[in-house]
C-alpha positions in Angstrom: 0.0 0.0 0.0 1.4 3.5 -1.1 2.1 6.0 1.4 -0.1 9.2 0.7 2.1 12.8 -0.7 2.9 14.5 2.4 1.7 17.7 2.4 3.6 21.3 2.2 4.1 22.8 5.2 1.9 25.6 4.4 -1.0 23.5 3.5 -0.4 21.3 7.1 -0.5 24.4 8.7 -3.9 25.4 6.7 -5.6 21.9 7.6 -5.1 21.9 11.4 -6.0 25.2 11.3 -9.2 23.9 9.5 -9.9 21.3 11.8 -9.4 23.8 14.8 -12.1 26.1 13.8 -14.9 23.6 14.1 -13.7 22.6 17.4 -13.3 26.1 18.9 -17.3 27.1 18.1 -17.9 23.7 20.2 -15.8 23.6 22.8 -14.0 27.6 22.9 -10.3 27.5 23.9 -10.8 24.3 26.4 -10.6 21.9 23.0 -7.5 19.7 23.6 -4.8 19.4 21.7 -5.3 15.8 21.0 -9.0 16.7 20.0 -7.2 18.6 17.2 -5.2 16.3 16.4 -7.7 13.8 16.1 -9.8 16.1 13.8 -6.8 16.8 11.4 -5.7 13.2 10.8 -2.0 14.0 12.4 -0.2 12.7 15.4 -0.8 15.6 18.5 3.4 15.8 18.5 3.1 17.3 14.9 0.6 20.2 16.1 3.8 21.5 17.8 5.9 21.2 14.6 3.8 23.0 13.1 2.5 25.6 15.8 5.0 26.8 18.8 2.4 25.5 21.2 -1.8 25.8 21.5 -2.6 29.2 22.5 -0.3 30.5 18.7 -2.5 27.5 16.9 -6.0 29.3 18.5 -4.4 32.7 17.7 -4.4 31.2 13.8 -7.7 29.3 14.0 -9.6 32.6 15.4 -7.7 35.1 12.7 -8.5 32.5 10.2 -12.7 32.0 11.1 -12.3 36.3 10.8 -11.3 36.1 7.4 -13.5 37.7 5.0 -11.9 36.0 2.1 -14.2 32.7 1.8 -17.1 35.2 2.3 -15.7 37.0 -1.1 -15.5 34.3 -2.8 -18.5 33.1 -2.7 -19.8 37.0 -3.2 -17.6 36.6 -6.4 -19.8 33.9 -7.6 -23.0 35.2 -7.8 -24.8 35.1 -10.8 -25.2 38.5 -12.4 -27.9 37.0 -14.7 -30.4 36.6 -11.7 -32.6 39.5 -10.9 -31.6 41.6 -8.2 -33.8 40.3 -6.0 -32.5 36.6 -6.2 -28.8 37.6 -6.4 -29.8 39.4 -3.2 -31.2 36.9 -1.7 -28.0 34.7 -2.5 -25.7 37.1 -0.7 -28.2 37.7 2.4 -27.8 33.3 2.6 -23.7 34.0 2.2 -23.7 37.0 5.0 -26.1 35.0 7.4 -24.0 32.0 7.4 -20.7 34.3 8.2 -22.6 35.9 10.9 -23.5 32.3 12.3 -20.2 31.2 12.0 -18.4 34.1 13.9 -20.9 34.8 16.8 -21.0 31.2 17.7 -16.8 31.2 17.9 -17.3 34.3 19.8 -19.5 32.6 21.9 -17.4 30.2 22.4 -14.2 31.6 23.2 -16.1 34.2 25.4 -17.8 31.6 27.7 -14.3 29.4 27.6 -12.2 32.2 28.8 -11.0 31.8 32.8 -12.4 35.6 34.1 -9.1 36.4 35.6 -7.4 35.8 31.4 -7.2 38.9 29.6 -9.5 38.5 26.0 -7.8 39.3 22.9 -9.8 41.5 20.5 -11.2 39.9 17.2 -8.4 40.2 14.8 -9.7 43.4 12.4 -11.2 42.4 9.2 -11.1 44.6 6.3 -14.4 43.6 4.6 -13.9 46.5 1.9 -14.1 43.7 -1.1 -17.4 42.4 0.6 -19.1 46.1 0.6 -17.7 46.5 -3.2 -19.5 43.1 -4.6 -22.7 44.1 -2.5 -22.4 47.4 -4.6 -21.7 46.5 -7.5 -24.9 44.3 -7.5 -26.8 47.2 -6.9 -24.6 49.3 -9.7 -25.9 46.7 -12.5 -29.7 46.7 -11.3 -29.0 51.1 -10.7 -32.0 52.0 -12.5 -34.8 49.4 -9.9 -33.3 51.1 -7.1 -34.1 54.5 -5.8 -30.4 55.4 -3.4 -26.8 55.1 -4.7 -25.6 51.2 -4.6 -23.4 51.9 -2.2 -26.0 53.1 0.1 -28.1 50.4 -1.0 -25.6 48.0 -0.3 -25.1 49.8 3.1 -28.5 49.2 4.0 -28.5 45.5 3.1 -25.6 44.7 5.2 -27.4 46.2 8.5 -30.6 44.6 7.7 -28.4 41.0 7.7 -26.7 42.0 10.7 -29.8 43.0 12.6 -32.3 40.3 11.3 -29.5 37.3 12.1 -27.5 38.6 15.4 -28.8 36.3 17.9 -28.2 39.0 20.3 -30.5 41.7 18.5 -33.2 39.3 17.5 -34.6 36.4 19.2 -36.6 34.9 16.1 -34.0 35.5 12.8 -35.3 36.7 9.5 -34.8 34.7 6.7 -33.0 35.9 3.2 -36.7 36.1 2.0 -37.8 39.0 4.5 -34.6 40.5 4.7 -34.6 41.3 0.6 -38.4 41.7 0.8 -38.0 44.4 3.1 -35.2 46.0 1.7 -36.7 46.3 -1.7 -40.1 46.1 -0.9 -40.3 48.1 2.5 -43.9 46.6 4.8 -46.4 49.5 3.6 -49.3 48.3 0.6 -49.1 51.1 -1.0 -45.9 53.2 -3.0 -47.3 56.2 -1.7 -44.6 58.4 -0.6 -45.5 59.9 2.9 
């Protein structure tokens, strides 16, 4: 039986770091080492060839779970043939599921840390791209909208945020009502007030 290719440094690094992520939004910074191990298919000795020790493997698995980049890409791929109310509804599903993601690591790590530890902030995340695709949707659908795209995309994003935040809303919209709302507002009638 052939051995498998062992894998680049960098891309054993990304895989632990894959693994980790999971196992921080269930069990916050008390997951083992040997639990991440487990989940990344290595021996626990080679987590510390690759990482320095647990807390710098965290560090990478919370900067990593921040990362707006899978969010872009998935932004990237929406299809600009759909109307703007179904490529909406497509990034309102994307945006949802970061927000999921994150809180419920933040959750995590928030009711895993000892009160006398100090927290480290969130790494910063530079969602610039993600405000640009949520634009440019609006830009190519500029003449159904009645606000610049950027404002419109502006508006979309805190509608997400505020219909899926499990802390500002105890039953979550779905993509649906978020795009409904946004491009249909609640009244019955187009009368401006």
């Amino acid at each position: 039986m052939a051995r498998a290719t062992p894998l680049s440094p960098d891309a054993r690094r990304a895989s632990i770091i894959a693994a980790t992520v999971p196992l921080l939004r269930v069990h916050g910074t008390a997951v083992t080492t040997s639990q991440i191990a487990m989940a990344a298919g290595v021996a626990e000795g080679t987590l510390f060839r690759v990482f320095p020790d647990k807390e710098t493997l965290i560090r990478a698995a919370i900067a990593s779970a921040f990362d707006p980049a899978p969010t872009v890409a998935q932004l990237e791929r929406l299809d600009p043939a759909q109307s703007l109310r179904d490529q909406l509804i497509a990034a309102t599903e994307i945006m949802q599921r970061r927000i999921d993601e994150v809180w419920q690591l933040i959750a995590m790590i928030g009711h895993s840390v000892p009160p006398r530890t100090e927290r480290a902030a969130p790494p910063a995340v530079d969602d610039s791209r993600v405000r640009e695709l949520l634009s440019s949707v609006f830009e190519r659908h500029r003449d159904e909208i009645r606000c610049e795209p950027a404002q419109a995309a502006r508006l979309l994003r805190a509608l997400v945020f505020a219909g899926t935040h499990p802390r500002l809303t105890d039953h979550p919209l779905t993509p649906h009502e978020i795009v409904s709302v946004l491009l249909d507002g609640v009244r019955t009638s187009e009368e401006e007030v």
